[in-house]
C-alpha positions as CSV (number, residue, x, y, z in Angstrom):
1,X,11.3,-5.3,-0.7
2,X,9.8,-8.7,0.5
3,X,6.1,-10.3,0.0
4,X,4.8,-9.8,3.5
5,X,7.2,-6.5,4.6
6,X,5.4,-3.6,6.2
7,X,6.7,-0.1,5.3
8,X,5.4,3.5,5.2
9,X,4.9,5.3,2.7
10,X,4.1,9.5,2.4
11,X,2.6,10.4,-1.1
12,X,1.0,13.8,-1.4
13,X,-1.4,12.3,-3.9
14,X,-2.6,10.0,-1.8
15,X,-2.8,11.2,1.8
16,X,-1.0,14.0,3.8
17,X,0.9,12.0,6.4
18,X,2.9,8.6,6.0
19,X,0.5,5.4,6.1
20,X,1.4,2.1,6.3
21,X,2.1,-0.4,3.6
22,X,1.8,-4.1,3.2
23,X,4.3,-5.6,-0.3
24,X,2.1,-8.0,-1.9
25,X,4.3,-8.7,-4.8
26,X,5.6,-12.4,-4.8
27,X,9.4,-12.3,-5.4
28,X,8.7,-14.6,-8.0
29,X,8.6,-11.7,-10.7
30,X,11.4,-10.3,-10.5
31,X,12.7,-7.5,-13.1
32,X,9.4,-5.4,-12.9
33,X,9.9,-1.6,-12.3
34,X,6.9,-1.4,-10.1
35,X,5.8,-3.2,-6.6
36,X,2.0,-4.4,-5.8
37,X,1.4,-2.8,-2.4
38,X,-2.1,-2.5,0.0
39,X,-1.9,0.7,1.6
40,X,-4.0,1.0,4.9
41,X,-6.0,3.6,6.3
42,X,-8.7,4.7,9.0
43,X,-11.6,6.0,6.5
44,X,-14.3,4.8,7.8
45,X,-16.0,4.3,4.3
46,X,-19.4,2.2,6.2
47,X,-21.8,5.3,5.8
48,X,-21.4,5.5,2.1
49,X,-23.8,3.8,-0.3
50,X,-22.8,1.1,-2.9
């Protein structure tokens, strides 16, 4: 995986169909056993109060 790659990804615990990702991770750290990804999805979140 590359900074910048778009992939999908399906996790039960997050949502019940495949969503897209975007890697966010610079390849400048490499030997980690985890990747920084933003996941993206249409909740509209507008009508709830902060």
């Amino acid at each position: 995986m590359k900074r910048g790659e778009v992939w999908t990804l399906r996790d039960d615990a997050y949502a019940s169909k495949a969503r897209p990702v975007v890697v966010v991770q610079s390849e400048e750290f490499p030997g980690f056993g985890s990747v920084v990804l933003c996941l993206f999805t249409g909740f509209d979140s507008s009508g709830i109060p902060t």
